[in-house]
Backbone as a ProteinNet text record, in pm:
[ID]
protein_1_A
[PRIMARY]
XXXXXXXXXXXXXXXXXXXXXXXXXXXXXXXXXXXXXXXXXXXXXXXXXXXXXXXXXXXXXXXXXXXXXXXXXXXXXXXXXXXXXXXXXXXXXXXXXXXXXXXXXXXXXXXXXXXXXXXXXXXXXXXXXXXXXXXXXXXXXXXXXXXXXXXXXXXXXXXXXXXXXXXXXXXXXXXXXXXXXXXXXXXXXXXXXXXXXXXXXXXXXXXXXXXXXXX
[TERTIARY]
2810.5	2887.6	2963.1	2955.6	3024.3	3185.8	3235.2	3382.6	3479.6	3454.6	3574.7	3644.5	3713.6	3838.5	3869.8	3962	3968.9	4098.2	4128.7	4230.2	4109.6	4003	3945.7	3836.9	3827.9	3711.6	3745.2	3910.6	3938.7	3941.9	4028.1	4036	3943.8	3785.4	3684.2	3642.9	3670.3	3644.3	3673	3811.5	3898	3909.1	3924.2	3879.8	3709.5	3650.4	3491.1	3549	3560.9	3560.4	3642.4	3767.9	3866.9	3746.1	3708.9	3605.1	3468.1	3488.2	3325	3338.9	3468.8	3515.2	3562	3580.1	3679.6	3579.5	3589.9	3507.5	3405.5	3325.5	3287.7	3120.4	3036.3	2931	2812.9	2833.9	2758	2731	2922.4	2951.8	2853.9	2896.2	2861.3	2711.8	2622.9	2475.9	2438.4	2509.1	2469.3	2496.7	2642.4	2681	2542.8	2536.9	2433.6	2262.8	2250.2	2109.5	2081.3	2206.2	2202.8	2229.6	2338.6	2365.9	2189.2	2145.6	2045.8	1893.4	1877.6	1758.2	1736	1885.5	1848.1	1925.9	1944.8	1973.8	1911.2	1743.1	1628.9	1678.6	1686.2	1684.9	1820.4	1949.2	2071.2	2087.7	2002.5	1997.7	1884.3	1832.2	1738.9	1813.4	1856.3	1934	2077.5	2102.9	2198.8	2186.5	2004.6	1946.4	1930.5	1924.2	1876.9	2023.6	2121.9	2263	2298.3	2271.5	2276	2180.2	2059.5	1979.8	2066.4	2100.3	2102.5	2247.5	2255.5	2403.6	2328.3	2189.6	2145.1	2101.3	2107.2	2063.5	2218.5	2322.3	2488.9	2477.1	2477.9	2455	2392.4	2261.2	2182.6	2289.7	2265.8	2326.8	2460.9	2498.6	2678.6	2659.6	2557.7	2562	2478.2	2385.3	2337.8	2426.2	2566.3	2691.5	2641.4	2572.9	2576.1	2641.9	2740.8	2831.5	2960.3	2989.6	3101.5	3101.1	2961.3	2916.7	2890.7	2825.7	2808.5	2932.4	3017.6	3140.1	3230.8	3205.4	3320.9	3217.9	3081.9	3050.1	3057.4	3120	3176.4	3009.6	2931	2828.1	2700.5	2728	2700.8	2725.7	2876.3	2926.5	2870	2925	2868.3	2750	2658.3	2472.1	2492.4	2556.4	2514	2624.5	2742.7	2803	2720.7	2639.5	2623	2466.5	2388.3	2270.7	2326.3	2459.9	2508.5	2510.4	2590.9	2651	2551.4	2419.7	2317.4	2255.1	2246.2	2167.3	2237	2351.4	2462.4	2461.8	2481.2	2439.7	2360	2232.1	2055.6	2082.8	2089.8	2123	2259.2	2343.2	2397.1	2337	2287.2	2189.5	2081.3	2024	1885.4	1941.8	2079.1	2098.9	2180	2196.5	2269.5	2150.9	2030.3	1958.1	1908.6	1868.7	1816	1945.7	2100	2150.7	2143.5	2189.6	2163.1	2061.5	1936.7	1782.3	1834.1	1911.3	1943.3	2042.8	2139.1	2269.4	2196.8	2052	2012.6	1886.4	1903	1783.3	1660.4	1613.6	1481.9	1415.1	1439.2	1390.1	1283.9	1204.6	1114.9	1240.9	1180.8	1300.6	1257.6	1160.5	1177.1	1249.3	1269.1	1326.2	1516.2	1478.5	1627.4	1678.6	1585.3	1648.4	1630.8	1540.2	1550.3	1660	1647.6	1801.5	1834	1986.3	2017	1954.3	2006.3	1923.5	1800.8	1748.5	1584.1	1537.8	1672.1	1683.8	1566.8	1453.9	1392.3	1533.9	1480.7	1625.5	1525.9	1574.8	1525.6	1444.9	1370.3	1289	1223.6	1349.2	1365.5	1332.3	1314.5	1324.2	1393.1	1480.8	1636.8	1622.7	1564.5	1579.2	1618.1	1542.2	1537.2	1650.9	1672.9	1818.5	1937.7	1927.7	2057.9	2052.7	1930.7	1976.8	1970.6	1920.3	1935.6	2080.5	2168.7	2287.5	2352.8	2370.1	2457.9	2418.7	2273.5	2225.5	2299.5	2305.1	2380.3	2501.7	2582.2	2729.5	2781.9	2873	2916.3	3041.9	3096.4	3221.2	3187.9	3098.2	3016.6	3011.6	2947.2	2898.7	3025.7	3166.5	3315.3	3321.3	3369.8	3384.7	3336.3	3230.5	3128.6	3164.3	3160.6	3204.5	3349.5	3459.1	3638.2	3597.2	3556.3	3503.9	3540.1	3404.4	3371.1	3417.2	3452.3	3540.9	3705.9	3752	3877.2	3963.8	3845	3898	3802.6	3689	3606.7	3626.7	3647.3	3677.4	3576.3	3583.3	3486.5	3412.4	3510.6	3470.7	3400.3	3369.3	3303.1	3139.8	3065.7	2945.5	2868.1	2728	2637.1	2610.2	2592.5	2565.4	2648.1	2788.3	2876.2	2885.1	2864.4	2861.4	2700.5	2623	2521.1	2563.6	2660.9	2672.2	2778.8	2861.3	2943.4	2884.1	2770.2	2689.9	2598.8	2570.3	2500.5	2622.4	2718.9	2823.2	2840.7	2807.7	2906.1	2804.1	2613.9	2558.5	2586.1	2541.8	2581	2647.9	2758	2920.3	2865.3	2782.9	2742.5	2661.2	2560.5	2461.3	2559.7	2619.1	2671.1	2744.6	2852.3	2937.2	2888.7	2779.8	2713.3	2595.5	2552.2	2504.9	2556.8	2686.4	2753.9	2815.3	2838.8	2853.3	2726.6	2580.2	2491.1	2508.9	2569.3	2517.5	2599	2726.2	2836.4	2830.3	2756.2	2719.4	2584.6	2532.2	2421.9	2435.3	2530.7	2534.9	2521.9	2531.5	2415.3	2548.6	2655.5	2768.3	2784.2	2800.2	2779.6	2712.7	2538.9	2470.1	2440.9	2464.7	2503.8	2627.9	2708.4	2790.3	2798.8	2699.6	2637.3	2521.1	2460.6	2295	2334.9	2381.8	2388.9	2476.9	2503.3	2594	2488.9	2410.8	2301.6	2309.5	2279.1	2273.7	2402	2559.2	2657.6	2669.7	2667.5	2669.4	2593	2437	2379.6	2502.5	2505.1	2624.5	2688.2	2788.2	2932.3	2860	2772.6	2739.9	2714.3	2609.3	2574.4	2724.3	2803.9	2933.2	3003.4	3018.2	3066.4	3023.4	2852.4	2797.7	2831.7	2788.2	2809.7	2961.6	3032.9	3176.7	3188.5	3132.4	3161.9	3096.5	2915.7	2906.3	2970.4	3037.1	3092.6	3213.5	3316.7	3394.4	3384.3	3217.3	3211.6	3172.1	3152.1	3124	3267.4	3382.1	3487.2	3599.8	3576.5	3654.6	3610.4
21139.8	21072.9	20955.6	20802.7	20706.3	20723.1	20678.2	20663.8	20537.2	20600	20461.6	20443	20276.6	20237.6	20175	20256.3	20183.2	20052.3	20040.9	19923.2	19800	19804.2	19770.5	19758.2	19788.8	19796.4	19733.2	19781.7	19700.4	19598.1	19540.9	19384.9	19284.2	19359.5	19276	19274.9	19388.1	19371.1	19272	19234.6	19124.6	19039.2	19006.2	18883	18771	18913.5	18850.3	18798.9	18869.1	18841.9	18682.3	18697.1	18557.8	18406.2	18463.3	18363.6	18283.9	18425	18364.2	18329	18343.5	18306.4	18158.3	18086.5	17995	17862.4	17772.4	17661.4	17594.4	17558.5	17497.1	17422.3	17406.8	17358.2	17507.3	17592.9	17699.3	17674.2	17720.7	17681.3	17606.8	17483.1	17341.6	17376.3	17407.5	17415.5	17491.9	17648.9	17767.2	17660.8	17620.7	17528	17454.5	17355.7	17257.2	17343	17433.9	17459.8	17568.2	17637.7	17687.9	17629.9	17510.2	17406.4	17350.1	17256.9	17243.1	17287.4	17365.6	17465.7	17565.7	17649.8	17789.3	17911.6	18000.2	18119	18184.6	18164.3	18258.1	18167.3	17991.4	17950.1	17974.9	17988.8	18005	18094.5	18240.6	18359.8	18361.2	18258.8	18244.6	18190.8	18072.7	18000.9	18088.3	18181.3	18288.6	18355.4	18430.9	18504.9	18420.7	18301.8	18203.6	18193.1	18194.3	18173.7	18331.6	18435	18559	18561.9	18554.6	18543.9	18471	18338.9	18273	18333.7	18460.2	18535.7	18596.5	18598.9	18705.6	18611.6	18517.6	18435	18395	18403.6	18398.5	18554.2	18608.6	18762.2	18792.6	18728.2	18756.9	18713.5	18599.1	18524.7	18615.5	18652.1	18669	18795.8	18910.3	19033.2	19035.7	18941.4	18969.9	18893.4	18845.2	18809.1	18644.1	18605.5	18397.1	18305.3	18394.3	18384.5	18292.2	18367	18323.2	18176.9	18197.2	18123.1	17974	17996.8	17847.7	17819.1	17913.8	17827.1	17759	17813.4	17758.4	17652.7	17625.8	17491.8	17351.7	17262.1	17221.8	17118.1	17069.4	17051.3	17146.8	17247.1	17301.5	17359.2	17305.3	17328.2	17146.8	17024.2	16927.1	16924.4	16941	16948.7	17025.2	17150	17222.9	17150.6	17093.6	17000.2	16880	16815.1	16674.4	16729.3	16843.2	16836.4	16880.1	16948.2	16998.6	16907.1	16803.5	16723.1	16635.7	16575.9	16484.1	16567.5	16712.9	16762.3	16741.1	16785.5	16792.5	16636	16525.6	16421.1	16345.5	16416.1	16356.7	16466.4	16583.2	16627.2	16547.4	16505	16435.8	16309	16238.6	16088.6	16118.5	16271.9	16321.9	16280.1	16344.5	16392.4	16269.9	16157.6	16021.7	15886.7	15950.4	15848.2	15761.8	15824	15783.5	15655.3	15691.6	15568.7	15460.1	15538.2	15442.2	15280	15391.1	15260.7	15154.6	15254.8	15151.2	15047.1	15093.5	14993.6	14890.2	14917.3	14821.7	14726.7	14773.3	14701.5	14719.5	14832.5	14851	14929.7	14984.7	15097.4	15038.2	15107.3	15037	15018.7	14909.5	14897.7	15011.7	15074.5	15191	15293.4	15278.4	15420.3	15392.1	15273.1	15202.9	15238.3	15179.8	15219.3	15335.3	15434	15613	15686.4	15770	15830.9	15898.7	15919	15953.4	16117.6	16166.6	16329	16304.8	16240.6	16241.9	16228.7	16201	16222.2	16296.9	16306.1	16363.4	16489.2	16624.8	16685.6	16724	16716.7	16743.8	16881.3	16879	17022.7	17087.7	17142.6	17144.6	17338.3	17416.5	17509.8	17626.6	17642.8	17680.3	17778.1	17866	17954.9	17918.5	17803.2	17770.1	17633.3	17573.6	17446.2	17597	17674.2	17780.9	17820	17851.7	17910.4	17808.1	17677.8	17582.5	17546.7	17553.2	17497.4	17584.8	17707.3	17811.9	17784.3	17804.1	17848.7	17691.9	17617.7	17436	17473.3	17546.8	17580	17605.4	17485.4	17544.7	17647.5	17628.5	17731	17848	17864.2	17993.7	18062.8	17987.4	18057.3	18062.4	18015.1	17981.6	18086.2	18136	18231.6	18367.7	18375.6	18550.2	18514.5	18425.1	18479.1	18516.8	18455.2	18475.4	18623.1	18612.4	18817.2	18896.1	18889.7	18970.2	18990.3	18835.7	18868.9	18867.6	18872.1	18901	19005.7	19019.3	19154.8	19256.1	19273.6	19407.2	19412.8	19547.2	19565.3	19569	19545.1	19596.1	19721.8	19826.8	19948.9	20007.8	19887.6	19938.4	19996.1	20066.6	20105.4	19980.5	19965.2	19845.9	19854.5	20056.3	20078.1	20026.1	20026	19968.9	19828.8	19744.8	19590.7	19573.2	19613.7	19543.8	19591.6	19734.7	19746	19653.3	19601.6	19461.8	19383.4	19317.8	19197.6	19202.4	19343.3	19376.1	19342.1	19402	19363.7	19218.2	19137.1	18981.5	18960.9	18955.2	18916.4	18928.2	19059.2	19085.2	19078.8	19026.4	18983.5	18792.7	18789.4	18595	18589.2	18710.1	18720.5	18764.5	18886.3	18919.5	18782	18759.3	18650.1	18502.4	18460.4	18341.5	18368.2	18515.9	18559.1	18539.5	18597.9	18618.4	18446	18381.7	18271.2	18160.3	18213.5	18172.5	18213.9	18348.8	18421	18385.1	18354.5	18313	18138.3	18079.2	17900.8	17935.7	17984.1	17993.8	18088.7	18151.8	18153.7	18103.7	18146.2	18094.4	17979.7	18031	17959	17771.1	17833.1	17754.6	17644.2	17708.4	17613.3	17524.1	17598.7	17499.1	17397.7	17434.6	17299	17203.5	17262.1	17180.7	17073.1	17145.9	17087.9	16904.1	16845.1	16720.4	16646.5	16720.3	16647.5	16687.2	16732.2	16810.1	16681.1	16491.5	16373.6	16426.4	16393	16404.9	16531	16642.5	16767.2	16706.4	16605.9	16575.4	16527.8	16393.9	16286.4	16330.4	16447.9	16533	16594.1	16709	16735.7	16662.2	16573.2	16466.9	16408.5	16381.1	16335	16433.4	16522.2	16706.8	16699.1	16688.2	16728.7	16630.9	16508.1	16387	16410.8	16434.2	16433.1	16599.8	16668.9	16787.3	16716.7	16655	16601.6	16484.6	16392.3	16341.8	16385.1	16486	16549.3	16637.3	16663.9	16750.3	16630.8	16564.1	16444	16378.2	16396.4	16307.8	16467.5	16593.1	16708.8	16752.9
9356.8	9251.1	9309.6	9234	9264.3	9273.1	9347.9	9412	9327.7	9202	9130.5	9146.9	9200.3	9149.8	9058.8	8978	8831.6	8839.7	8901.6	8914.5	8937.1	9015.2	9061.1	8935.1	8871.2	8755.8	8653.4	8586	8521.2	8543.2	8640.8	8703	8714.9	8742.8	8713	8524.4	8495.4	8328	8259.9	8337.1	8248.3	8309.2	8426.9	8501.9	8425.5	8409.7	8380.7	8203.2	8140	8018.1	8012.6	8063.1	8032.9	8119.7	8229.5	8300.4	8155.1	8118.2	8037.2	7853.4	7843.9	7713.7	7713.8	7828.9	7871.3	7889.3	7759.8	7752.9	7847.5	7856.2	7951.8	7909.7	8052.5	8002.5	7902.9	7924.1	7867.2	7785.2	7725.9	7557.4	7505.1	7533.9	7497.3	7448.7	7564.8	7552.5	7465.2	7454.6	7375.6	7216.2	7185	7083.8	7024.6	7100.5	7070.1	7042.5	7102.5	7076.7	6954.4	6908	6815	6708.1	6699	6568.7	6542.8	6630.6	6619.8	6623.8	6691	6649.3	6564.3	6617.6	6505.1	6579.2	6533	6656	6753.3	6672.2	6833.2	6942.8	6933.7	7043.5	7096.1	7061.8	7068.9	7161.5	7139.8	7173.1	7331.9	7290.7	7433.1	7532	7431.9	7599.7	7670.8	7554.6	7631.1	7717.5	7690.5	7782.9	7894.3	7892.2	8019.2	8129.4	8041.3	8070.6	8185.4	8139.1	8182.4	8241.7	8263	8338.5	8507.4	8465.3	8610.6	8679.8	8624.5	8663.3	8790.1	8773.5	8915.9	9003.7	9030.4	9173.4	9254	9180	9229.2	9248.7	9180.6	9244.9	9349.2	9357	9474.7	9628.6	9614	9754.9	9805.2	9679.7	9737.9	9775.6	9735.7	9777.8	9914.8	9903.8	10073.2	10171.9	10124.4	10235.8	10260	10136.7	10179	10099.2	10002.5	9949.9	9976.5	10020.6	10107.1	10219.9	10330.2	10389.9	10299	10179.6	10085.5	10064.9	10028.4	9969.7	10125.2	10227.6	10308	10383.4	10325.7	10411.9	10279.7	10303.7	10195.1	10126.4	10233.6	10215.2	10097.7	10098.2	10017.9	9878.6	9849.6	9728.6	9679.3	9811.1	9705.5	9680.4	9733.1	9675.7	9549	9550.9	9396.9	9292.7	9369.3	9247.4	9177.7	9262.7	9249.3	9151.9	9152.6	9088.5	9000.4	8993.8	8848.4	8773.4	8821.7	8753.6	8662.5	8790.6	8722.9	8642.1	8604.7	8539.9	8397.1	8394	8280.7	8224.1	8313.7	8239.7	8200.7	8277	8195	8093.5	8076.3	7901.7	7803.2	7872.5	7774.9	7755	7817.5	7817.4	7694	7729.9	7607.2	7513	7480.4	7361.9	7261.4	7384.4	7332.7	7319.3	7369.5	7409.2	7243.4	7144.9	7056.7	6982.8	7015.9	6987.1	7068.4	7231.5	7346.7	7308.7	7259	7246.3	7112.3	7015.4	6893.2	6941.2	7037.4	7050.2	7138.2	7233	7282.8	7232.2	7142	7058.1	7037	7105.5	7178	7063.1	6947.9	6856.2	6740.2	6697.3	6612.3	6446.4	6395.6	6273.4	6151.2	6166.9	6111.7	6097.8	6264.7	6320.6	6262.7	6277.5	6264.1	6113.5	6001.9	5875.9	5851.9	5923	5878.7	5842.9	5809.2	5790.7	5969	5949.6	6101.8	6131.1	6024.3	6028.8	6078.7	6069.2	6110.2	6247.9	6349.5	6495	6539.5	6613.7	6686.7	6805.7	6762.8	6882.7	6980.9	7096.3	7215.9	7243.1	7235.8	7295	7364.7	7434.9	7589.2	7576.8	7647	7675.8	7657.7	7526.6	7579.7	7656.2	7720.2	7797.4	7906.4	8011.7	8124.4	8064.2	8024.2	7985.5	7986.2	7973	7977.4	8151.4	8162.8	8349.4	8419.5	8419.5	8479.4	8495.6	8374.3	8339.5	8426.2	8407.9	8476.4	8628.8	8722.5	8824.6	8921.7	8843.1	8904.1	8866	8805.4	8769.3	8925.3	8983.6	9102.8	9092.6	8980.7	8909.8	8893.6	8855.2	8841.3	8994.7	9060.1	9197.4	9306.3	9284.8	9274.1	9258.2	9106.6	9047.8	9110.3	9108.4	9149.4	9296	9391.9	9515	9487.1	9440.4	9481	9437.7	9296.9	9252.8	9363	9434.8	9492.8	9665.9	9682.9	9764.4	9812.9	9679	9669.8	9607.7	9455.5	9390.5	9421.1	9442.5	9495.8	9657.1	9670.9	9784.4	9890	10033.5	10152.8	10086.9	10081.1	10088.7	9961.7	9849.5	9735.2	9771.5	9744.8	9741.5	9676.9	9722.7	9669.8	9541.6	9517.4	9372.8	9257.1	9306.4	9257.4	9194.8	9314.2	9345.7	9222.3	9241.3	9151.8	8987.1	8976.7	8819.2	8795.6	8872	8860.1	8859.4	8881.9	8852.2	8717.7	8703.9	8590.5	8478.4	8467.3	8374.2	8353	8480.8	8467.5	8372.6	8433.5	8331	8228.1	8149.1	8045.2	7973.6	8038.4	7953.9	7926	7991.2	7922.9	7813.2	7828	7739.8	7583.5	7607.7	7476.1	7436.5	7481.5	7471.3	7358.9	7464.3	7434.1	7325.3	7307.8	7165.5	7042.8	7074.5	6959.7	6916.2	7026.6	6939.6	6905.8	6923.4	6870.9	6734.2	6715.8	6578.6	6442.4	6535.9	6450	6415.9	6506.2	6478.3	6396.2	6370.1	6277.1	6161.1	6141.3	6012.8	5864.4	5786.3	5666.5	5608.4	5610.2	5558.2	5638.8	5799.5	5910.6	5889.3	5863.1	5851.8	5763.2	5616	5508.1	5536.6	5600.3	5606.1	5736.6	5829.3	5893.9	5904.3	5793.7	5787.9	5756.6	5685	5705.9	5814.4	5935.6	5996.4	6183.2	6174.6	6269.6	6379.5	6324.7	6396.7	6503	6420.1	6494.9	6561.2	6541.4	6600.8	6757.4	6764.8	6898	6919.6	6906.2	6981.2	7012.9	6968.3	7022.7	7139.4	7130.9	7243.4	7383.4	7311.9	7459	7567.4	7427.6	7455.7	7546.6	7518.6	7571.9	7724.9	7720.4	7815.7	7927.1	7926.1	8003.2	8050.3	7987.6	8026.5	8157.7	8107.5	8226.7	8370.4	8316.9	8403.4	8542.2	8444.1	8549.7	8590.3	8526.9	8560.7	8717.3	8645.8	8805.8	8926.7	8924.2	9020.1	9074.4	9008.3	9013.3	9098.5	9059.1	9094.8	9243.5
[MASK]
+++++++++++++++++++++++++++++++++++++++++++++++++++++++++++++++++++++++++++++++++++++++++++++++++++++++++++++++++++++++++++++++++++++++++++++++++++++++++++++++++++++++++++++++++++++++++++++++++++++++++++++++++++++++

């Protein structure tokens, strides 16, 4: 029988939850792909989101954890692809005005209605673990975890049902606010505003991006 510490259990319960409720690029993505697609994809790119919870899991439990974060070379590489990744999706998702403000668009495209935006269709599964697996906050985050509030002396069995939880606490999380942005109410009073819903995002996204370039 496992050796609980519940000081220790709780602390990650609620540590994880306030971590993964707490705005960021996820949001943003889970946001945007459920306003605009629908909820399966909403719900995918969540799974994608929880998904890239196990490759920060991986590293930090076989002890390279720690080692990435204290070589500083290695936090900027996963900052700097974060960052360009976060702002070629905000560029996607701005590009169709980008071409109008530069002139470049057929004058069709030009007098169309704006709803009629082509939206990007990208993967959401893999645009969700991509987003997280380049999250250097994330991989921040699950190391201080684990090596500040789980102890030496926790069992491994332990340590992986704590990683199993973090996932799972992104997946539910970032579900539920697929389920709640796609609602029937939601979407009726979204459906004509779907153009701006992109632009905010792109706007959203680009901004974490260079945020993380500038932090």
């Amino acid at each position: 029988m496992l050796n609980i510490d519940h000081f220790e259990l709780y602390s990650v319960a609620i540590i994880t939850i306030l971590a993964v409720i707490s705005p960021g690029p996820d949001f943003a993505m889970v946001s945007k792909m459920a306003l605009l697609n629908g909820r399966k994809e909403g719900m995918l790119c969540a799974l994608g989101i929880g998904a890239a919870i196990s490759v920060h899991l991986a590293y930090t439990l076989f002890g390279l954890g720690i080692l990435f974060a204290e070589n500083v070379w290695v936090l900027n590489t996963l900052r700097y692809l974060g960052a360009m990744y976060l702002i070629w999706l905000g560029l996607s998702a701005l590009w169709p005005d980008i071409k109008r403000a530069l002139g470049k668009r057929n004058k069709s495209v030009i007098n169309s209605n704006s709803n009629t935006r082509t939206i990007n269709s990208q993967s959401p599964f893999w645009t969700g673990f991509t987003c997280n697996a380049l999250n250097p906050k994330t991989m921040l985050f699950i190391v201080s975890l684990f090596s500040q509030v789980i102890s030496t002396s926790t069992s491994w069995q332990m340590e992986l049902a704590y990683g199993l939880y973090i996932a799972l606490a992104h997946f539910v999380w970032f579900s539920l606010v697929a389920c709640l942005l796609t609602a029937e109410r939601v979407q009726q009073q979204t459906q004509t505003l779907k153009a701006w819903i992109e632009r905010v995002s792109g706007v959203f996204l680009t901004g974490f991006g260079i945020r993380l370039f500038v932090d």
